[in-house]
N, C-alpha and C positions, 0 to 999 in steps of 0.2 A: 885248662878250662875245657869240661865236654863239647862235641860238634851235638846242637839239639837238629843241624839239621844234616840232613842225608840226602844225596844225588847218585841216583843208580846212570852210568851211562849204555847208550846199547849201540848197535853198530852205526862203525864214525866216531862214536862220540869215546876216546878212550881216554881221555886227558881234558881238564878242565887250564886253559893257558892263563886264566886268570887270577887262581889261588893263590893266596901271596901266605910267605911262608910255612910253606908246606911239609910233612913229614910222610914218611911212609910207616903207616901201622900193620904190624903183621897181628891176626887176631884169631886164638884159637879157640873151637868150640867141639862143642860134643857130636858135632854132626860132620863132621871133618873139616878140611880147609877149603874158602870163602875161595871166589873166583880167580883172588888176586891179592896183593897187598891193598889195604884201604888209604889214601892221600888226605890226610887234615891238613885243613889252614885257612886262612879269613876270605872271604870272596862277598865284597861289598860291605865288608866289617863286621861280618858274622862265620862264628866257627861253623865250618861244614868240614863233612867227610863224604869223598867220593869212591867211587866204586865202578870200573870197567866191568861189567856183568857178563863181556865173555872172554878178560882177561886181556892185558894188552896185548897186543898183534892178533887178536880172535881166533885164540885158540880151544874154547869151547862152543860146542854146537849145543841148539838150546835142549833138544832134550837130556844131552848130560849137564845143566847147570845145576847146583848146589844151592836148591833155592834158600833150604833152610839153614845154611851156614853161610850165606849172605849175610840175610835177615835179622839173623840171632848178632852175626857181629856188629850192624850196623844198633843194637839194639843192645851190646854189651860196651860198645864206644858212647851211649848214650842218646842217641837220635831218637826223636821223637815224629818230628816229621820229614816225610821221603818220599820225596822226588822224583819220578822217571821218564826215563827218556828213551825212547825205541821206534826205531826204523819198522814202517807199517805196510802194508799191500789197502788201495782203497778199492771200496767195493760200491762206491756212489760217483756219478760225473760231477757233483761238485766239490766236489774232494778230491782235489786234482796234485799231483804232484809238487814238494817245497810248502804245501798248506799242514799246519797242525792241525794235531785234532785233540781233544779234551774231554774222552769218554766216561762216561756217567753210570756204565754196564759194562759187563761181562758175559760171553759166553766160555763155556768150555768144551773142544774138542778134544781136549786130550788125554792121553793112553794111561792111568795109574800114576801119576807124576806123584814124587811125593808133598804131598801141599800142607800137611800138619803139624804141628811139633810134637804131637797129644795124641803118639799113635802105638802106646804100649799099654802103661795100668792106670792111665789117667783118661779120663773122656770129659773132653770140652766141644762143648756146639753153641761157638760163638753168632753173634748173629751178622748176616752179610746180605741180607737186601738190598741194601747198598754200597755196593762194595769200593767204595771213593769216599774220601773225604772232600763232603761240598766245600767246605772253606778251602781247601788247597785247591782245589781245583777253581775256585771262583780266581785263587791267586796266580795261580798259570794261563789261565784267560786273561786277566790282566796284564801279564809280564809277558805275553806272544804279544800283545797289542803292543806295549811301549815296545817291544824289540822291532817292532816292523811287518810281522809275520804275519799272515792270512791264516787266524786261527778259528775252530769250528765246537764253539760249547757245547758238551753234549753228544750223544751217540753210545752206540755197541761195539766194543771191542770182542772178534770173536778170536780164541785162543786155539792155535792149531796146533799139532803136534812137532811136523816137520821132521827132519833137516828138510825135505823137499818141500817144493812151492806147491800151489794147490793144483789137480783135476780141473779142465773146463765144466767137468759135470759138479765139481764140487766148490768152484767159484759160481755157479750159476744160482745151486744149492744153498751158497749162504746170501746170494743176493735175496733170490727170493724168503728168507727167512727176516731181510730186513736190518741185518747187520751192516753195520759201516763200513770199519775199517776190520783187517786180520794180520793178525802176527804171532809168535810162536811164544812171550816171554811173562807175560803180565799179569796173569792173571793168579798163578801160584805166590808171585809175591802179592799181590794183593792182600790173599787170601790172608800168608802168613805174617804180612804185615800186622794185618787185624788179633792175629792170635799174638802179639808183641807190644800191640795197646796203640801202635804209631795212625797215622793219619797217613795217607796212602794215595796220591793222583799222579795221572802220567799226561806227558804229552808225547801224543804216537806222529809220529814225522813221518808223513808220505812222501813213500820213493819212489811207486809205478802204479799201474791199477790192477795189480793183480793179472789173470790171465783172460779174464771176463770181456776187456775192453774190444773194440776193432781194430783199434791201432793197437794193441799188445804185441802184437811182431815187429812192429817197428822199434818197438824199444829194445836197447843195447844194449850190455852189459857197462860199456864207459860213460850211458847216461845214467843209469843207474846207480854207480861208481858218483858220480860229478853231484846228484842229486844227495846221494849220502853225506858227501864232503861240505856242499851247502847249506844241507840240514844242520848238521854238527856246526857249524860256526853261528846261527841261529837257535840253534840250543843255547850255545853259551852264553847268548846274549840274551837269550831269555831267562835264562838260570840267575845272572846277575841282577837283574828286573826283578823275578821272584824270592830272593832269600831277602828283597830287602822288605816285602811285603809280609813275608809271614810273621803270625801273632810273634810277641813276645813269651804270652802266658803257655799251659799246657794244653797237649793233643787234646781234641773234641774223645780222645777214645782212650783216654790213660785209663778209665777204669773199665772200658772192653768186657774182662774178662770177672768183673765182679760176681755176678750172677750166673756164668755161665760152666760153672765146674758142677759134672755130678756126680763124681766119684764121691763116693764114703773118704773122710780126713784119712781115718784110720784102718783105711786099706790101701793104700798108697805106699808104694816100698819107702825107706829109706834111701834108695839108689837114685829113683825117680824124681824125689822130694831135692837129690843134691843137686842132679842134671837138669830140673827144670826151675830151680830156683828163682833163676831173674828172671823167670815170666809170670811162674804163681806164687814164691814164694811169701811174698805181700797178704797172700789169702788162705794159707795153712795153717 
């Protein structure tokens, strides 16, 4: 039986303890190999597939992740809708460290990353004004609440480059621009979630407040450490909460990509038409 749902984990979160019979799926794609092997198996009586997004023992930093052989395998194992989970820097005092948050936006800071699948002789401009899926995201608002968690509806996730933490001038920078929360991973999957037809919400787990705050020196690297470690067990208790919640029926976005091809049918290689099959091949 397909996983229709998909859990990306981010730092902390490398292993789901609750999967019950679980397999490791290795999945190969046209864009090379995914961060990791992908783990199936029932969590709350529903097939899921998870995914360490920087590889067990984090061994990828986020500007070399593999967004789009993630995505695409998560997307060739069958998942429709997906999950995420990722350790955040907050950029508001009520969004305080151990608080989720449940952003509704996107910015993006970052350098050329690659975010499309639709980047040789095909041209798709899907549309992303909204770049979340309200119904998942209404269901991870609900699954932080039953987990216990101090969760925050809503907000701007701004997407940094990194591997390094922010500038005091450029934490200050995205305060005043009104963003939330910032982290380095979300917003490429997003994107390419969208171009894969899935439904696409995260819940960003605050571990510090960035460098903006007054007390920011006082925080430690073993609190920030302990913060992560109690995120990730809060996760997973959200995650069990939320797979029991999602629709049974299909993504709000399975047909995404209906309208949005404008290439000529019949200027599209035969190479292109093979390696993008299971995203447009429904519409050729």
């Amino acid at each position: 039986m397909q996983p229709r749902i998909g859990i990306v984990g981010g730092s902390g979160l490398y292993n789901m303890d609750a999967l019950e019979d679980r397999q490791e799926v290795t999945v190969e794609t046209p864009w090379g190999d995914p961060s990791d092997a992908y783990i199936t198996g029932k969590l709350a009586g529903r097939e899921v597939a998870f995914l360490a997004r920087h590889g067990r023992g984090h061994r990828i930093n986020p500007s070399n992740l593999n967004f789009r052989a993630n995505i695409y395998g998560f997307k060739k194992l069958g998942v429709e809708w997906l999950l995420s989970f990722s350790a955040v820097g907050s950029l508001k005092e009520e969004m305080a460290p151990l608080d989720f948050v449940v952003p509704d936006q996107f910015f993006d800071r970052t350098k050329g990353r690659p975010s499309t699948f639709f980047d040789e002789d095909v041209v798709v401009h899907v549309a992303f004004s909204h770049p979340v899926c309200e119904t998942l995201a209404g269901v991870l608002h609900e699954a932080a609440q039953a987990a216990g968690v101090k969760v925050h509806q809503g907000g701007t996730y701004c997407c940094m480059e990194g591997p390094q933490f922010s500038t005091l001038a450029e934490s200050n920078f995205h305060r005043q621009c009104g963003f939330d929360v910032i982290g380095m991973t979300n917003l490429q999957e997003a994107k390419l979630a969208r171009e894969a037809e899935m439904s696409y919400a995260t819940a960003a787990m605050v571990t510090d407040y960035d460098c903006w705050h007054e007390e920011h020196d006082a925080v430690t690297v073993e609190q920030v450490v302990e913060y992560l470690t109690k995120n990730a067990a809060n996760a997973q208790k959200t995650a069990i909460e939320a797979v029991q919640r999602i629709p049974e029926g299909p993504s709000p976005y399975a047909s995404a990509l209906q309208n949005s091809i404008l290439t000529d049918r019949t200027k599209i290689s035969d190479a292109s038409k093979q390696k993008l099959d299971l995203l447009i091949g429904k519409y050729l």
